[in-house]
ROKEPA-914105 format. One line per field, with one value per atom (N, C-alpha, C): residue number from 1; chain; x, y, z; atom name. Coordinates in Angstrom, 2 decimals, padded with zeros to 5 digits. Example, Ala and Ser with C-alpha at 12.3 -4.5 7.8 and 13.67 -1.06 7.14 Angstrom:
# residues 2
n <- c(1:1:1:2:2:2)
chain <- c(A:A:A:A:A:A)
X <- c(013.19:012.30:013.20:012.85:013.67:012.90)
Y <- c(-005.69:-004.50:-003.30:-002.25:-001.06:000.03)
Z <- c(007.80:007.80:007.80:007.08:007.14:007.87)
atom <- c(N:CA:C:N:CA:C)
***
This chain:
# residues 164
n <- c(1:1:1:2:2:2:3:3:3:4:4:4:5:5:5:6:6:6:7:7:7:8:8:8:9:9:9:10:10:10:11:11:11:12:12:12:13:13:13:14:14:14:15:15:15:16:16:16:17:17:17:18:18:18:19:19:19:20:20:20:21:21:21:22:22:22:23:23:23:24:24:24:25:25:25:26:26:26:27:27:27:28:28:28:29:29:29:30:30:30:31:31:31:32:32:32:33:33:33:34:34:34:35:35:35:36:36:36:37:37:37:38:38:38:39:39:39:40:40:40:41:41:41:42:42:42:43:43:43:44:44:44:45:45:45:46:46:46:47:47:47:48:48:48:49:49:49:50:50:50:51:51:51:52:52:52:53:53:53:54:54:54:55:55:55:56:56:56:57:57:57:58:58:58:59:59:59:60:60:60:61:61:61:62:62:62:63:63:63:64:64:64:65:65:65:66:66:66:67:67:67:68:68:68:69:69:69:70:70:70:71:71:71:72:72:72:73:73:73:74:74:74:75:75:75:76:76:76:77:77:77:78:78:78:79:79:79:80:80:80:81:81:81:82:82:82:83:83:83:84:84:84:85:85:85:86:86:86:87:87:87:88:88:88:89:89:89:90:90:90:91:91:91:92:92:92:93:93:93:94:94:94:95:95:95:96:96:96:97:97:97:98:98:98:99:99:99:100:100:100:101:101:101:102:102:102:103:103:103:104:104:104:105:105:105:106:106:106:107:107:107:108:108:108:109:109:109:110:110:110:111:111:111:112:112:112:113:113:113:114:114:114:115:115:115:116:116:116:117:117:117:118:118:118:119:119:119:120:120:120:121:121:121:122:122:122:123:123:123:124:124:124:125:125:125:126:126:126:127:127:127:128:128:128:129:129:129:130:130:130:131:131:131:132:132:132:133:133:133:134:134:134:135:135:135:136:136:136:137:137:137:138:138:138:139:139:139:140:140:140:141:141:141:142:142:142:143:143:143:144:144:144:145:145:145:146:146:146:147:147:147:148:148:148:149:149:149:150:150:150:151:151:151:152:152:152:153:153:153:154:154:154:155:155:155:156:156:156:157:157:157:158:158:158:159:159:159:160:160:160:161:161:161:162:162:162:163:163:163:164:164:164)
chain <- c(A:A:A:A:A:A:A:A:A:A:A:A:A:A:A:A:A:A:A:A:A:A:A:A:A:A:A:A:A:A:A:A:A:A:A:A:A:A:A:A:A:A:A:A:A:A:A:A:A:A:A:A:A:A:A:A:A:A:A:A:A:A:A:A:A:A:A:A:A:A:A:A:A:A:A:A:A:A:A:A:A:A:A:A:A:A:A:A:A:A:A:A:A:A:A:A:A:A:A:A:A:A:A:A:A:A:A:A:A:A:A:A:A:A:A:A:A:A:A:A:A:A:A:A:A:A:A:A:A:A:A:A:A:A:A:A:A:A:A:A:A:A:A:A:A:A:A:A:A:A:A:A:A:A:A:A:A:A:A:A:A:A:A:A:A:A:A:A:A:A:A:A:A:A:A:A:A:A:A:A:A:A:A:A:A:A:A:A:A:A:A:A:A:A:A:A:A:A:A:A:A:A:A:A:A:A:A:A:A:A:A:A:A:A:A:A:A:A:A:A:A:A:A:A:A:A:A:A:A:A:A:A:A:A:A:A:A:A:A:A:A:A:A:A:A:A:A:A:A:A:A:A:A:A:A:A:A:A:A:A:A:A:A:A:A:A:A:A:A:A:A:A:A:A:A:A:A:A:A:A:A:A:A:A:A:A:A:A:A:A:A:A:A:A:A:A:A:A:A:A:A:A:A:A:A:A:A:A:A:A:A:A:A:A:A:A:A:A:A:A:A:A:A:A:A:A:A:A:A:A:A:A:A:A:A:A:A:A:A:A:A:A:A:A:A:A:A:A:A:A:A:A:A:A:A:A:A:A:A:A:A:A:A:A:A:A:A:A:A:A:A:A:A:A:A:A:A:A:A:A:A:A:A:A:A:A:A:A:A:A:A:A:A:A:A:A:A:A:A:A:A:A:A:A:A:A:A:A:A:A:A:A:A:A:A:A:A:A:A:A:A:A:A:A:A:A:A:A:A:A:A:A:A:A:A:A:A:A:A:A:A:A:A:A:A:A:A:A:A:A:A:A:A:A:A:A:A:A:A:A:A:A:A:A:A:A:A:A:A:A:A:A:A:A:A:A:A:A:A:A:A:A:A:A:A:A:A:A:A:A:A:A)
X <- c(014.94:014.78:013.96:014.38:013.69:012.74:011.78:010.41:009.99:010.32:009.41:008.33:007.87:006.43:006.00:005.83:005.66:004.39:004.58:003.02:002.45:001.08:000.32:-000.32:-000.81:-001.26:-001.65:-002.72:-003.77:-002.98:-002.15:-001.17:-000.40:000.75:001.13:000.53:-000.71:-001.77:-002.16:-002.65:-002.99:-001.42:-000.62:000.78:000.79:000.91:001.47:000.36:-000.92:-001.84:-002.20:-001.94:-001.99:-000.61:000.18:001.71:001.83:001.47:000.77:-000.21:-001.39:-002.27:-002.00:-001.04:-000.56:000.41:001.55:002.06:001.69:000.39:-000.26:-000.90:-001.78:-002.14:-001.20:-000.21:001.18:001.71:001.95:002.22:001.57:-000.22:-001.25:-001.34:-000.96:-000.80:-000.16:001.22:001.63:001.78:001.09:001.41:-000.34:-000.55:-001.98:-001.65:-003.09:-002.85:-002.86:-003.71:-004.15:-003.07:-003.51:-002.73:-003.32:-002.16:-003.09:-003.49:-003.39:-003.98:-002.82:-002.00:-000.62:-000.63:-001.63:-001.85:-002.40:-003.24:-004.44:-003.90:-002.50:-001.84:-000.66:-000.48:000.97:000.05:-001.00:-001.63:-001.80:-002.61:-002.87:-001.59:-000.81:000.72:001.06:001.19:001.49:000.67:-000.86:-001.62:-001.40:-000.94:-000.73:000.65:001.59:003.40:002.99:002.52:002.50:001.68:000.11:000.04:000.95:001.46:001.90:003.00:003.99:004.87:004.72:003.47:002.97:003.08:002.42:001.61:002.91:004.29:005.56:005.63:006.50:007.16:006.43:005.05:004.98:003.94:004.68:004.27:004.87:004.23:005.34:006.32:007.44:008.59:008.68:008.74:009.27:009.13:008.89:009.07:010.43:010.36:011.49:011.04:011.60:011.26:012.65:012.93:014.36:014.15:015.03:015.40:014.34:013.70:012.22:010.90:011.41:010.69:010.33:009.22:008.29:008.52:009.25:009.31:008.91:008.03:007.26:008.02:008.69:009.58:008.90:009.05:008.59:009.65:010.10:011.13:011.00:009.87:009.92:010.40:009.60:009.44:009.51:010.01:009.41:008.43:007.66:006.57:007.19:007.04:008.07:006.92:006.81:005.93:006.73:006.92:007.47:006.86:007.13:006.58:005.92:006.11:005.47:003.98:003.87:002.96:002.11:002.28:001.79:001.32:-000.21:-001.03:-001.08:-001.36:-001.61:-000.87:-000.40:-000.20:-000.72:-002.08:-002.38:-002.59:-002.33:-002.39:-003.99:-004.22:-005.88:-006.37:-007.52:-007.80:-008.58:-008.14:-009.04:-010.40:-011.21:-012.61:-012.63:-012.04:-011.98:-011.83:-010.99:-011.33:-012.12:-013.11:-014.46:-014.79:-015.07:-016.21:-015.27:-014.07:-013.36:-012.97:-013.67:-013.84:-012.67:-012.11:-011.08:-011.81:-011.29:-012.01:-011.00:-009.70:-008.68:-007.17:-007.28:-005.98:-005.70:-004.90:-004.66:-005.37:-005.78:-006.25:-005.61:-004.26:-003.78:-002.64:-002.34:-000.89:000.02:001.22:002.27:001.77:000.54:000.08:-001.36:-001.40:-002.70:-002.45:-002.79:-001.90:-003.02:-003.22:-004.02:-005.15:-006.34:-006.98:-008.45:-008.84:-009.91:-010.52:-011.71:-012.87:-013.60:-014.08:-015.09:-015.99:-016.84:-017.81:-016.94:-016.09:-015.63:-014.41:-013.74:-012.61:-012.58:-013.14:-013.30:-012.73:-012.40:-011.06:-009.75:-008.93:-007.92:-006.85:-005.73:-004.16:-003.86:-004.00:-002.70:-001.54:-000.54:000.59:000.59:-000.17:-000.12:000.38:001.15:001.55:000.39:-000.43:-001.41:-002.68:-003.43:-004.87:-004.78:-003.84:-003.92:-002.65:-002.37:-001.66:-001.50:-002.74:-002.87:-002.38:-001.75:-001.50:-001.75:-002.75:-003.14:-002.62:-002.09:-001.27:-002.30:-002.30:-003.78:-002.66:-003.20:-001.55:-002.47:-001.93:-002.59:-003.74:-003.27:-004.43:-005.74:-006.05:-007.06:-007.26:-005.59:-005.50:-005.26:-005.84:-005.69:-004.85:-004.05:-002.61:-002.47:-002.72:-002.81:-001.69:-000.51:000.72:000.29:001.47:001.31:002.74:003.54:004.79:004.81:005.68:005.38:005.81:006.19:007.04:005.50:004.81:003.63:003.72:003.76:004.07:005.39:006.39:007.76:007.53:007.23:007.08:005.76:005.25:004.02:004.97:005.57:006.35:007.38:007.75:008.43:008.05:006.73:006.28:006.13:005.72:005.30:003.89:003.74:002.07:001.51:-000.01:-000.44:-000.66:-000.51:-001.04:-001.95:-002.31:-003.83:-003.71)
Y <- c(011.44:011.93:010.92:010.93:009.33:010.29:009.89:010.35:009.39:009.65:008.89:008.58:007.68:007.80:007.10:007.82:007.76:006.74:006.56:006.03:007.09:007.08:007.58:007.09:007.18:006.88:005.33:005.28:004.53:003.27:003.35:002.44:001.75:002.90:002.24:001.60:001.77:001.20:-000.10:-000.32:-001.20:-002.50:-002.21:-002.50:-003.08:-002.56:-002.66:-004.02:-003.66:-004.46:-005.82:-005.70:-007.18:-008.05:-007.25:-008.11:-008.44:-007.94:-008.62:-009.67:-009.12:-010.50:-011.57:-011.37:-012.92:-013.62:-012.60:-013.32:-014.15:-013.09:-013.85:-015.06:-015.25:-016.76:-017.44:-016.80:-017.69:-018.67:-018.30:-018.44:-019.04:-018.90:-019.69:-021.01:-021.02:-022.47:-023.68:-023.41:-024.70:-024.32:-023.64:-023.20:-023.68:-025.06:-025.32:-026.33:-026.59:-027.46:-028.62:-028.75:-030.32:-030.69:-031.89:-032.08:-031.36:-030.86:-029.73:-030.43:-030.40:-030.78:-030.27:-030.70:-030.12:-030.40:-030.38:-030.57:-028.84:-029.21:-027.50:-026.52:-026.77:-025.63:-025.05:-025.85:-025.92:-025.24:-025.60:-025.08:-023.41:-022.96:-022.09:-021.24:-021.25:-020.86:-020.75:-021.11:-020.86:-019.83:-019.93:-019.44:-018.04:-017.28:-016.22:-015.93:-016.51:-016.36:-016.53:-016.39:-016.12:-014.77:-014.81:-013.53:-012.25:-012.24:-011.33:-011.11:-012.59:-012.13:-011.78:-012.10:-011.24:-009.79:-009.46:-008.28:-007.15:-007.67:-006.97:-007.13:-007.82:-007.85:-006.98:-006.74:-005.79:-004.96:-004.23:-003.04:-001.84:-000.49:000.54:000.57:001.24:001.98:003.13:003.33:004.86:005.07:006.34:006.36:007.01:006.47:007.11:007.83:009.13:009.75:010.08:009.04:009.51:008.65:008.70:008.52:008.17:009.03:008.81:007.69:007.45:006.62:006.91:006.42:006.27:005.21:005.14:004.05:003.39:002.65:002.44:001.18:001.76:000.69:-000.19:-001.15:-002.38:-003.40:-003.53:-004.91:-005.76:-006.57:-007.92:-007.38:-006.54:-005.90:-004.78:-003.94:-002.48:-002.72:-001.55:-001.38:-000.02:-000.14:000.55:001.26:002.55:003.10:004.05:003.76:005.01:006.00:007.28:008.19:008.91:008.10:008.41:007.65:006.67:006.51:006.67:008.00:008.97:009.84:010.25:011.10:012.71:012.33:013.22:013.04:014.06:013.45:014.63:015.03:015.52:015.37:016.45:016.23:016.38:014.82:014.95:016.05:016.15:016.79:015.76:015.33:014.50:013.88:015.35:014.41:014.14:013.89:012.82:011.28:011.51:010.05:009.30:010.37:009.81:008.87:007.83:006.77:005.71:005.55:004.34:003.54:002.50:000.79:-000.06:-000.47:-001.90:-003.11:-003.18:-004.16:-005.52:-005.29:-006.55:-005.91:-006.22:-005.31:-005.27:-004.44:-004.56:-003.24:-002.86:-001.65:-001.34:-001.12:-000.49:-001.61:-003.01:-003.21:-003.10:-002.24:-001.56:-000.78:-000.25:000.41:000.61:000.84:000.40:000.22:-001.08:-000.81:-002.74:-002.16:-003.30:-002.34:-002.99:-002.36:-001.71:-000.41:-000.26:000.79:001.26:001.95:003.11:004.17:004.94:005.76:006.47:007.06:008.52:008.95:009.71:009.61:008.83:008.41:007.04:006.25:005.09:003.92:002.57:001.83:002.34:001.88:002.37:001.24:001.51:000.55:001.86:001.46:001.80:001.93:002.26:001.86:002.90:003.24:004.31:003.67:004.74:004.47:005.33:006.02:006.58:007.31:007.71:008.02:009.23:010.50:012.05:011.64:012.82:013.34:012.94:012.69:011.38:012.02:011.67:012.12:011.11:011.35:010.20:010.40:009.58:009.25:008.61:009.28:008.86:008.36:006.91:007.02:007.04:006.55:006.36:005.92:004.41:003.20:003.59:004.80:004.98:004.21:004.23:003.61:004.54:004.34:005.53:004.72:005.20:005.15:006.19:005.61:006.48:005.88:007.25:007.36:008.62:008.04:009.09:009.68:009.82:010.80:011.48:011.34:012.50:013.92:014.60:015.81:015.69:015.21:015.51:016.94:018.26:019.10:018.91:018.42:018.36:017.56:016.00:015.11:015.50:015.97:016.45:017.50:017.78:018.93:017.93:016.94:016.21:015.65:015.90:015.49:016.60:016.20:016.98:017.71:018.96:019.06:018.31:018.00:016.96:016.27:015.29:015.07:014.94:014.59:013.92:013.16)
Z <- c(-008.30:-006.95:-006.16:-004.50:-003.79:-003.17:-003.42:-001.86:-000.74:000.19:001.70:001.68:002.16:002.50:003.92:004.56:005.78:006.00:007.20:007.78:008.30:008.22:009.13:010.78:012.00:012.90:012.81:011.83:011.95:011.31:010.40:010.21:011.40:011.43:013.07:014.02:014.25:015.16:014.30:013.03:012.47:012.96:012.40:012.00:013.53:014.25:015.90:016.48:016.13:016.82:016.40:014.69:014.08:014.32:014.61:014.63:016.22:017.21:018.63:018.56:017.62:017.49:017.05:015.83:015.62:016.20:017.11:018.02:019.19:019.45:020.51:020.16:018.95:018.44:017.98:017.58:017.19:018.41:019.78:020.72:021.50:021.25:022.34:021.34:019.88:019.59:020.00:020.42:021.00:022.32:023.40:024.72:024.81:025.53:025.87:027.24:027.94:029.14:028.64:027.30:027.40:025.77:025.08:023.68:022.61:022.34:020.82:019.81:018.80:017.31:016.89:016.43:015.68:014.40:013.71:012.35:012.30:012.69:012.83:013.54:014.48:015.02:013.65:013.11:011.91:011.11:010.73:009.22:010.02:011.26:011.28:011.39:012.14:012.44:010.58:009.72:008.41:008.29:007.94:007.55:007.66:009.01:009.85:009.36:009.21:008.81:007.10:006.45:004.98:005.01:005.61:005.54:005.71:007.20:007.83:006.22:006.34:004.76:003.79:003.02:001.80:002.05:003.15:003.51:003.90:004.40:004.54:002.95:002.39:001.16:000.14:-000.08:-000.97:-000.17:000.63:001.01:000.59:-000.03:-000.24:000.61:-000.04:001.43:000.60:-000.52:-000.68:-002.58:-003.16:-004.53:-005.13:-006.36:-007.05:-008.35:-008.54:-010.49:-010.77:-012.05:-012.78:-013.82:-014.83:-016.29:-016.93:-016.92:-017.37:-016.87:-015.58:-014.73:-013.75:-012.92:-011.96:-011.15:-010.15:-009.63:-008.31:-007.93:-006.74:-005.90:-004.74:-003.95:-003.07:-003.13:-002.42:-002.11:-001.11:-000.76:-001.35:-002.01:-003.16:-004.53:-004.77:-006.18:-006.64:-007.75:-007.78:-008.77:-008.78:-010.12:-010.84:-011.97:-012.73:-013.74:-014.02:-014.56:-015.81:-016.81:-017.74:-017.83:-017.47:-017.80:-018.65:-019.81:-021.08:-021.16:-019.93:-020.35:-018.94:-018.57:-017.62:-017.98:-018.14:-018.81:-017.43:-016.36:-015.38:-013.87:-012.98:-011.84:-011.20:-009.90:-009.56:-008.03:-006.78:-005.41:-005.31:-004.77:-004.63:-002.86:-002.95:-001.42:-001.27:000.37:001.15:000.89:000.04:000.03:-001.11:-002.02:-003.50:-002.78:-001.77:-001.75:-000.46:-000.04:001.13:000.12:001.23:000.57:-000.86:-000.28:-001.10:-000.14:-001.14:-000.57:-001.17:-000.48:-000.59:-001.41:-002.63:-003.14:-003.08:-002.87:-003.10:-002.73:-001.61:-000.72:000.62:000.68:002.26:003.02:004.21:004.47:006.01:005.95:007.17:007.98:007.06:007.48:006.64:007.25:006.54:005.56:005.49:004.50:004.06:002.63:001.88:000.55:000.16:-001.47:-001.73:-002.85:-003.74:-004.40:-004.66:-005.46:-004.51:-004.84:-004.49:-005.30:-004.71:-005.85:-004.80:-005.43:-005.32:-006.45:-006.17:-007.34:-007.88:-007.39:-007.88:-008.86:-008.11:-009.26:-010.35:-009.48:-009.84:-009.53:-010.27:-009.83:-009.75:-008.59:-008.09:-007.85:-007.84:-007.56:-006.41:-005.13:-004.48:-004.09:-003.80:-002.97:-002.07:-001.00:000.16:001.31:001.84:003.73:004.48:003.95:004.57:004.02:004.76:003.85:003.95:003.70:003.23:002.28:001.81:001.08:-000.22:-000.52:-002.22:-003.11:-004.41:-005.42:-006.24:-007.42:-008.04:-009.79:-009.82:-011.31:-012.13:-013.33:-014.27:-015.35:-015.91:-017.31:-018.35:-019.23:-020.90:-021.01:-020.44:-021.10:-019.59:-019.46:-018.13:-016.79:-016.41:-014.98:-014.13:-012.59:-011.31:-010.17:-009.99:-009.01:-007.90:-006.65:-005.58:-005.20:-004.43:-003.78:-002.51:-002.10:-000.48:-000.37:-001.03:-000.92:000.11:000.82:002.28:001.62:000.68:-000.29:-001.43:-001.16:-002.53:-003.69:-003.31:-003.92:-004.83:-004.62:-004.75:-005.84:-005.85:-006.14:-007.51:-007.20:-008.73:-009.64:-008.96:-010.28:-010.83:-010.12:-011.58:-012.41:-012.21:-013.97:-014.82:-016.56:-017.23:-017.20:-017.54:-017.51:-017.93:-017.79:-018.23:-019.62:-019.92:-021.70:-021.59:-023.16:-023.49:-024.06)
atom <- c(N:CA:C:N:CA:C:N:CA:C:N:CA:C:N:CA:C:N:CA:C:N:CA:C:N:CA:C:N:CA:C:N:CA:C:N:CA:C:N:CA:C:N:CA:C:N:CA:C:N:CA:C:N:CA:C:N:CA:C:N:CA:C:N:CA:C:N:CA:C:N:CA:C:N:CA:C:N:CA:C:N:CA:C:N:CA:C:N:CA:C:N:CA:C:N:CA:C:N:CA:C:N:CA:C:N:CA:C:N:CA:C:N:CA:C:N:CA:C:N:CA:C:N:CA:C:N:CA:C:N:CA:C:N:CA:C:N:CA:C:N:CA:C:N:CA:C:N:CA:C:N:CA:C:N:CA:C:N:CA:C:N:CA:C:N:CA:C:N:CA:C:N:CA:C:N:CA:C:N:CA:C:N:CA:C:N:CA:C:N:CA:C:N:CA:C:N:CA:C:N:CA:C:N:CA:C:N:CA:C:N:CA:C:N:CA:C:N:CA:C:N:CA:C:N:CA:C:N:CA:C:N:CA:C:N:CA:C:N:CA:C:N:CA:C:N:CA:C:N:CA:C:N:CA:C:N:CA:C:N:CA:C:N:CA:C:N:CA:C:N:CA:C:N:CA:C:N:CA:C:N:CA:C:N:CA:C:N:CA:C:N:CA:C:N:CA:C:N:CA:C:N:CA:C:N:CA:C:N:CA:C:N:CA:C:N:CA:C:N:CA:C:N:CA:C:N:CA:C:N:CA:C:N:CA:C:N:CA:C:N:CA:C:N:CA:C:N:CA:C:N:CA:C:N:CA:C:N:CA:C:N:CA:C:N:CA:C:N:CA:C:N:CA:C:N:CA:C:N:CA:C:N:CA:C:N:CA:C:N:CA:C:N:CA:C:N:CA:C:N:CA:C:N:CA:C:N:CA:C:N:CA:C:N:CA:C:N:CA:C:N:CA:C:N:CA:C:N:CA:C:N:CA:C:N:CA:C:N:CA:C:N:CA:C:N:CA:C:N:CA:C:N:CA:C:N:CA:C:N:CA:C:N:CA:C:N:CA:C:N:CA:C:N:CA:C:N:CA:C:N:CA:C:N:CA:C:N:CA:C:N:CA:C:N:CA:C:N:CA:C:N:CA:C:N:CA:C:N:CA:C:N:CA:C:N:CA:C:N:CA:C:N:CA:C:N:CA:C:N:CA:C:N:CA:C:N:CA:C:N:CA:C:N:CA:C:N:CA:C:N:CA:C:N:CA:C:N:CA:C:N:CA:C:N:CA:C:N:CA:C:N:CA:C)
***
């Protein structure tokens, strides 16, 4: 079965305002009165067109659960999770995750997905389009996997109750 995952606000706004900003420095690079530096306009113009591309290419778009898999969609890549080696999948409430910090990630273009941490759960792998509707996947070897399924209820009953 496929689940959505929507953006939230603050995404769209993130999403909308960085992809203006770099057009706009994209654009005030070779648009000057006097002679640019076209060494230092090229490097920065990359610099900005690899980010922005990393930061599309593995962004969630949507999940999948079938043939005994977990599957997390991303236009470069999927991440592929067997279910067997899925200990828990539970719909978190909002304040489990007050007070989580981005330790190595993105925080609000096309998403949120890399790694981050708080005192309650601990280290974290994201792949979210937004900051409600968490459902956090605990597997075997004690890893925490935050998803944003826009169907969260739906999406937790296809798993098994939990193991140990």
């Amino acid at each position: 079965m496929k689940y959505k995952a929507s953006w939230d606000n603050l995404t769209k706004i993130i999403t909308v305002g960085v992809t203006v900003l770099f057009l706009g420095i994209f654009g005030s690079l070779f648009v000057t009165d006097g002679k640019p530096d076209a060494g230092s306009s090229v490097v920065i113009a990359v610099i900005l067109f690899v980010t922005y591309f990393v930061s599309y290419i593995f962004r969630p778009v949507g999940y999948a659960v079938s043939d005994g898999k977990l599957i997390i969609q991303r236009p470069f890549n999927e991440v592929v999770i067997e279910k067997s080696k899925i200990r828990s999948v539970e719909i978190l409430d909002d304040e489990k995750l007050k007070w989580t910090f981005r330790t190595f990630g993105v925080g609000g273009l096309f998403g949120y997905y890399g790694k981050f941490y708080n005192s309650k759960i601990g280290h974290m792998t994201w792949y979210a389009t937004r900051r409600n509707k968490a459902v956090l996947v605990k597997t075997v070897n004690n890893k925490n996997i935050i998803l944003t399924p826009d169907e969260a209820a739906d999406f937790v009953r296809q798993f098994d109750t939990p193991r140990t």
